[in-house]
C-alpha positions in Angstrom: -4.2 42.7 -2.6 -6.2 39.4 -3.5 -5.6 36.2 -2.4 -1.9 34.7 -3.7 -1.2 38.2 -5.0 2.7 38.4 -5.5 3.7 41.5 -3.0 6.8 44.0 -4.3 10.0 42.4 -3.2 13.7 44.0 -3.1 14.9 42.1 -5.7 18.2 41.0 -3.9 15.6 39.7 -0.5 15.6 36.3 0.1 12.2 34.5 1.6 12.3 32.1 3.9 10.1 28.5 3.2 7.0 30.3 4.9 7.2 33.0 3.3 7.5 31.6 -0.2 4.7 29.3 -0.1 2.5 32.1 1.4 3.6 33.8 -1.9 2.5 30.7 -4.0 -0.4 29.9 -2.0 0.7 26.6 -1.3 2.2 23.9 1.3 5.5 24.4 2.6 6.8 20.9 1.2 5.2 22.1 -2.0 8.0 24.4 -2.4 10.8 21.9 -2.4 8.7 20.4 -5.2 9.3 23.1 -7.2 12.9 23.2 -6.0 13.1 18.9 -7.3 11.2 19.8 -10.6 14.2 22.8 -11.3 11.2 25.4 -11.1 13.0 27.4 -8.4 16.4 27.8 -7.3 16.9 27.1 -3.1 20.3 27.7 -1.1 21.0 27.3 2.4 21.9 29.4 5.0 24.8 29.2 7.4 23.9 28.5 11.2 21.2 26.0 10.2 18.4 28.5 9.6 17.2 26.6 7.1 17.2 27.2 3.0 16.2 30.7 1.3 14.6 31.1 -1.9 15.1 34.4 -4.1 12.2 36.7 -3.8 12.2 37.9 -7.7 11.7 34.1 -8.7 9.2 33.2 -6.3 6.9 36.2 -7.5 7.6 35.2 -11.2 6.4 31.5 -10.0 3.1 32.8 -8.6 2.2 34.8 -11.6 2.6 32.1 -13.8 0.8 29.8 -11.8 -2.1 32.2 -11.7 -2.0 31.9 -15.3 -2.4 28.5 -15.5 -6.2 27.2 -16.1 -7.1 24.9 -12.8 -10.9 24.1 -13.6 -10.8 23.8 -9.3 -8.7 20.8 -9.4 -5.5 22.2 -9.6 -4.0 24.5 -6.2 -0.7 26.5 -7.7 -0.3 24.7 -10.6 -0.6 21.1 -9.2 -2.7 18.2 -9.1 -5.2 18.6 -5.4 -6.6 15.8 -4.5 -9.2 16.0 -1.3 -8.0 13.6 1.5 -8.7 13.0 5.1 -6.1 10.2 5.2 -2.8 11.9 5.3 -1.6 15.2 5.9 2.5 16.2 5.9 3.6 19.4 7.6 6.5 21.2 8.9 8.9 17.6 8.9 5.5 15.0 10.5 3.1 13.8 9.2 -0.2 12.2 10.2 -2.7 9.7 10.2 -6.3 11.2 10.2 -4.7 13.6 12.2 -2.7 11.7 14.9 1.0 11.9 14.7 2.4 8.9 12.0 5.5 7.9 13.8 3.5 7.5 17.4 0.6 5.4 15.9 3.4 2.9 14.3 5.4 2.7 17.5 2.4 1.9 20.0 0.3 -0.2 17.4 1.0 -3.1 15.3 0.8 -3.2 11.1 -2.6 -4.3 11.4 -4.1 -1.7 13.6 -2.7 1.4 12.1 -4.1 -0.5 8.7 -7.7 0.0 10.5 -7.2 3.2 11.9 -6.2 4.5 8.4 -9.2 2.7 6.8 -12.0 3.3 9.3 -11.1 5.7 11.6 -11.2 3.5 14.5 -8.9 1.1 16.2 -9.0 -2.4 16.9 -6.8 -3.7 19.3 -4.7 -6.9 18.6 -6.6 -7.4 15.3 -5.1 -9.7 12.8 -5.3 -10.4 9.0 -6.4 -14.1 7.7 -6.0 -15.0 4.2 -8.4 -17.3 3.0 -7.2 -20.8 1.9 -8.3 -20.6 -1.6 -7.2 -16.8 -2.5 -3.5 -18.1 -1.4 -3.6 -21.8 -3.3 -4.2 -19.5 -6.8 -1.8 -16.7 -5.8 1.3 -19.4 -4.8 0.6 -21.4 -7.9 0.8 -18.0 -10.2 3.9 -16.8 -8.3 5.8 -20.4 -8.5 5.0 -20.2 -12.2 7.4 -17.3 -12.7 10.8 -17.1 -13.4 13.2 -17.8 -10.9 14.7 -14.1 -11.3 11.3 -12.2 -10.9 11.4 -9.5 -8.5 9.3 -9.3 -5.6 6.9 -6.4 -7.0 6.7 -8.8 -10.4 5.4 -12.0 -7.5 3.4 -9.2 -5.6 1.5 -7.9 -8.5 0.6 -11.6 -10.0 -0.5 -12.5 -6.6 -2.8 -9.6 -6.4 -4.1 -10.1 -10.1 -4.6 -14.6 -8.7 -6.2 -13.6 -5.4 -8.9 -11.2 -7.6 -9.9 -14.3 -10.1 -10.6 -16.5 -6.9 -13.2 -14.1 -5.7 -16.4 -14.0 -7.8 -17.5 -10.4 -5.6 -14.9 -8.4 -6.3 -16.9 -6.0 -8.3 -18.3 -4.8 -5.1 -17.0 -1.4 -4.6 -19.6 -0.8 -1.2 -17.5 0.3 1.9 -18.2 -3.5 3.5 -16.9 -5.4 0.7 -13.6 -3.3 -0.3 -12.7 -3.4 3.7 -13.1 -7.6 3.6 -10.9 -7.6 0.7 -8.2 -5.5 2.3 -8.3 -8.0 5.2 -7.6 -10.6 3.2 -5.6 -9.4 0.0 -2.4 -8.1 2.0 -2.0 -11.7 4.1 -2.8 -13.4 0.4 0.7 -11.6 -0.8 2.6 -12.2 1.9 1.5 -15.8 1.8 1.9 -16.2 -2.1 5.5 -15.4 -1.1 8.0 -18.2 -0.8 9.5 -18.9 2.9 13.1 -19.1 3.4 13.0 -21.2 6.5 11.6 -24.7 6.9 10.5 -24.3 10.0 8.4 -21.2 9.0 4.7 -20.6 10.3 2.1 -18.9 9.2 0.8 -17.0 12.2 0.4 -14.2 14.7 1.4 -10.5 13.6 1.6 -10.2 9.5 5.2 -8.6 10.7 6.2 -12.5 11.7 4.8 -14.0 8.8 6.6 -11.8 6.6 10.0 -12.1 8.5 9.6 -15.9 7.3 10.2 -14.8 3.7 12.6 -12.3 3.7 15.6 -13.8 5.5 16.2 -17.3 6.7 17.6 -15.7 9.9 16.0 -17.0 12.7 13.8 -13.2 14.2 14.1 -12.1 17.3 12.1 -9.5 18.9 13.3 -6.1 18.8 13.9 -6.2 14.9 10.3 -8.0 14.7 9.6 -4.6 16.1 11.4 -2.8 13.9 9.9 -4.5 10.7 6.0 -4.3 12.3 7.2 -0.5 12.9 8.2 -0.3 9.4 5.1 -1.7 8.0 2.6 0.9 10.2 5.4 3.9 9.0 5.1 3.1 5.4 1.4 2.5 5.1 0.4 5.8 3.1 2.4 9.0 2.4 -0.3 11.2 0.8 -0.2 11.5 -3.0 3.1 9.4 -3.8 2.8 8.7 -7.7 1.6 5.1 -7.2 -1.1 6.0 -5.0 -1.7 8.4 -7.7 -2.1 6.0 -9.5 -4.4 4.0 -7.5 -7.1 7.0 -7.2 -6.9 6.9 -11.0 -7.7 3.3 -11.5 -10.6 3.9 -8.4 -11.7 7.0 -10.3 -12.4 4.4 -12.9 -14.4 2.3 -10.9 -11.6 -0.8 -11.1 -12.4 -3.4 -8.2 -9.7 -3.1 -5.1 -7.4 -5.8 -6.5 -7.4 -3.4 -9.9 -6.0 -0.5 -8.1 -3.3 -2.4 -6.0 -2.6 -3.7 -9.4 -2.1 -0.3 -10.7 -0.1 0.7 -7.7 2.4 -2.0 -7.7 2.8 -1.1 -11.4 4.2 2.3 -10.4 5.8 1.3 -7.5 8.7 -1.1 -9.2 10.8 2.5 -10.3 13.8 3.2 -9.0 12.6 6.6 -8.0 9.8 5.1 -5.8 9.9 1.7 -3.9 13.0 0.6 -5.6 15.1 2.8 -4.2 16.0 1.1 -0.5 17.5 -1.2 -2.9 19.8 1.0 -4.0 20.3 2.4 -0.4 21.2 -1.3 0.5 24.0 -1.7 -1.9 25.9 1.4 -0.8 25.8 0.3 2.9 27.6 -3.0 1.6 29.7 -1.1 -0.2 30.6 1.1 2.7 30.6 -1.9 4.8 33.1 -4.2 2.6 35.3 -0.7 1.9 35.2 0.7 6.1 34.7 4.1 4.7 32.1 6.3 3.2 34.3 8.8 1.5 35.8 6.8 -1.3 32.2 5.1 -1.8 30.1 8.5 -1.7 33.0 9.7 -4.0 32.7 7.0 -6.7 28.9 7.7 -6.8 29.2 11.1 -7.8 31.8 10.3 -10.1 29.0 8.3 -11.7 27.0 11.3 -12.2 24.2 9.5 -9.1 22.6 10.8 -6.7 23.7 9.0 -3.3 20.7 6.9 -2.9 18.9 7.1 0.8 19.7 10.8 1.2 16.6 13.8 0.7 13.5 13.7 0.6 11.4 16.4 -1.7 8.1 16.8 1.1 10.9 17.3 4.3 13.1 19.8 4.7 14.9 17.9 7.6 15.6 14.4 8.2 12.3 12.1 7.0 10.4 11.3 10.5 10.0 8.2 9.1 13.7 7.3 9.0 14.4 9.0 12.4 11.5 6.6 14.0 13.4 3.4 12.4 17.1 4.8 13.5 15.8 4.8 17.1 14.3 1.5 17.2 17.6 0.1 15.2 19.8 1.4 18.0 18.1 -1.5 20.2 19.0 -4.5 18.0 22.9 -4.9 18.5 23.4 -6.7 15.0 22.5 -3.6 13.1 25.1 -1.7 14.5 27.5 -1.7 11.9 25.0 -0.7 8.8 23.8 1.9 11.3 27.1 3.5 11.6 27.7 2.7 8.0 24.5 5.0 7.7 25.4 7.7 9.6 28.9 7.4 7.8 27.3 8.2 4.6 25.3 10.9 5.8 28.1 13.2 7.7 30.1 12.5 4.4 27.6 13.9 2.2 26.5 16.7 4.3 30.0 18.3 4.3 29.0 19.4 0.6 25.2 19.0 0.4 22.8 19.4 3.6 21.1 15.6 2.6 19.4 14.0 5.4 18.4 10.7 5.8 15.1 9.2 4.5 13.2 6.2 5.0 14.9 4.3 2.2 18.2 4.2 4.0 16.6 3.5 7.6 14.9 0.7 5.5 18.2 -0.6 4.2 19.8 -0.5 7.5 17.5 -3.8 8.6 17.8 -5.3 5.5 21.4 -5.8 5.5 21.6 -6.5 9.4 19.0 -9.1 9.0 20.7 -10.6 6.4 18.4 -10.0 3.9 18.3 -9.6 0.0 18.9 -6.0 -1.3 14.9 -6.6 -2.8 13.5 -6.7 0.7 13.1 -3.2 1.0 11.1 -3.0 -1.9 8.8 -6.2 -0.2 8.4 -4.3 2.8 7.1 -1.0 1.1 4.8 -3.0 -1.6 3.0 -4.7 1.5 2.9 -2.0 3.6 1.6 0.8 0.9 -1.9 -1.8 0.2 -3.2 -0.5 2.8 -2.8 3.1 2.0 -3.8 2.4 -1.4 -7.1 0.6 -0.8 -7.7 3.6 1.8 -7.2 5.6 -1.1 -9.4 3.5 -3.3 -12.0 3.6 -0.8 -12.3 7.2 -0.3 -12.2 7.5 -4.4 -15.0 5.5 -4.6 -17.1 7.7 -3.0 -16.1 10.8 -5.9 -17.6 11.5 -8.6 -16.6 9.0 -11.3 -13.8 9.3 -13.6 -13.0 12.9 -12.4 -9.6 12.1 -12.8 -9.4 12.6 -16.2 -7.2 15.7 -16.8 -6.9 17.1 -20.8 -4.2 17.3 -22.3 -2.6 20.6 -23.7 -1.5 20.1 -27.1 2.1 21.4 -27.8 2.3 19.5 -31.5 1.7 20.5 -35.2 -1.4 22.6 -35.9 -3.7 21.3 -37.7 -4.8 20.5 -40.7 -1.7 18.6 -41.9 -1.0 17.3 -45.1 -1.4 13.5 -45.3 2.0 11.9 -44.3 3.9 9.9 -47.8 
């Protein structure tokens, strides 16, 4: 039997996860992709084992992805893109191969940044924006309207900080890695503080605290934000970092591709959606129950926002890192049980765990912050994966990620439109 071939099922078997992406020749969170894209049909077992998939529809899947032309870029019918960066398996991922969630908790934003560019760490290493870079980026983000969102300041700022540096057309290792140390403390600086008293110093965690809550910080949810940042940093091929590796396929300079990224990144599908996860929590919050909130949702034809996650199975190791840590700070307490409330509420219909987005929604409402923090928080903390991304592009063959299109539309020759 060759590689992928589909093997003769019962056709009333069910497979488990393993055993359908063995039958695919694929990932095991690739198979909740094709779950999400409607591709294949999943239910789950009672007594927790887990979801099964039916084995006639799995085999059908394969043969059809055999079918499908992959020129050696595609693995079952998908976009594979060559990474040393990130790798997510069996409900953890990891950072050049050490555990995600344990590199966030025992090093700051900034190290995990250099571990995930170069592969080595620098202990108590800090990010300086240069004085000129943030003079241009403030001046382009006060220039916006008042109701701009924070991926609209975050994406000026980028395109401001790239016009103030006459070398960034240098795609070498040396240069892209200087430009990275000083891009992501240019955005947070471009940002306006909400406290007077605001400095900007020490941990890019504290300087960013500064502008997302006039709340005075204290230290465990300083930790919780830094932890935040490191968790967030990269989470393989999520469409803006897609995104990215396109515009770095292209040969675009660093500030191009973060560009790109923060383009992708404003959907509600993608960095939005903590925003969305905030709301509910106030809404849970204001009403002292889940039920009637969940309820109304659904009624709306929504999916309850904070809840699955398409690579995990379980509950997202990112949110489960953040829950711990928020246990520690006593004023999240109520949006943590308002959090919990939502997910025992959903799960008596739909096994939905928690993912990032809610964790991430948690701190911004007990830190008093705007529902658009979230979204802050991710667009920072993704720059770094992105220009790791951008730097590993960079060293590809250019523009080889240029797919072609299949044409679905009239045959030609057509007569001349009247």
């Amino acid at each position: 039997m060759t590689d992928h071939e589909a093997a003769p099922t019962h056709p009333d078997r069910r497979l488990s996860t393993k055993e359908a992406a063995e039958l695919l020749g694929v990932k095991p969170e690739t198979v909740y992709a094709y779950v999400s894209r409607g591709q294949l049909s999943s239910r789950r077992e009672p007594g927790g084992r887990g979801s099964t998939f039916d084995a006639k529809e799995v085999a059908a899947l394969a043969r059809r992805n055999r079918r499908e032309p992959s020129g050696g870029s595609t693995i079952g019918g998908e976009l594979s893109v060559r990474t040393r960066i990130t790798l997510i398996d069996k409900d953890r991922y990891f950072f050049r191969g050490v555990d995600a969630t344990e590199l966030a908790a025992r090093h700051s934003y900034e190290e995990v940044a250099e571990w995930l560019w170069t592969g080595r760490l620098r202990p108590g290493i800090t990010f300086t924006a240069p004085d000129p870079s943030v003079a241009v980026a403030r001046r382009a983000v006060d220039a916006l309207p008042e109701h701009s969102g924070p991926t609209d300041r975050l994406r000026v700022a980028t395109i401001a900080a790239a016009t103030a540096d006459p070398l960034r057309f240098d795609l070498s290792e040396d240069a892209v890695l200087g430009t990275a140390r000083t891009l992501i403390p240019t955005l947070v600086a471009a940002l306006p503080p909400l406290r007077r008293d605001h400095l900007d110093e020490g941990p890019l965690a504290g300087r960013l605290w500064g502008r997302l809550t006039g709340r005075a910080p204290d230290a465990a949810s300083l930790r919780v934000l830094d932890t935040a940042l490191g968790l967030l940093i990269d989470h393989d091929l999520a469409a803006s970092t897609l995104a990215v590796r396109v515009a770095a396929s292209a040969r675009a300079h660093a500030y191009a591709a973060v560009s790109a990224g923060l383009g992708v990144l404003e959907g509600p599908l993608h960095g939005a959606a903590s925003g969305l996860a905030h709301r509910l929590l106030l809404d849970v919050l204001d009403q002292g129950d889940a039920a009637p909130v969940v309820a109304d949702e659904l009624r709306a034809g929504r999916r309850i926002p904070g809840l699955g996650h398409r690579l995990y199975s379980g509950e997202d190791p990112r949110a489960r890192a953040l829950f711990a840590l928020l246990e520690g700070v006593p004023d999240a307490a109520p949006a943590l049980a308002a959090a919990h409330d939502v997910v025992a509420t959903t799960a008596r219909h739909t096994p939905l765990h928690a993912n990032v987005d809610l964790a991430l929604a948690v701190l911004t409402v007990a830190s008093g912050m705007p529902a658009s923090a979230g979204e802050t928080v991710f667009a920072v903390a993704r720059t770094a994966g992105w220009i790791a991304h951008a730097l590993e592009e960079y060293q590809e063959r250019p523009l080889r990620m240029r797919p072609s299109g299949r044409y679905v539309g009239a045959r030609p020759p057509q007569p001349l439109p009247r």
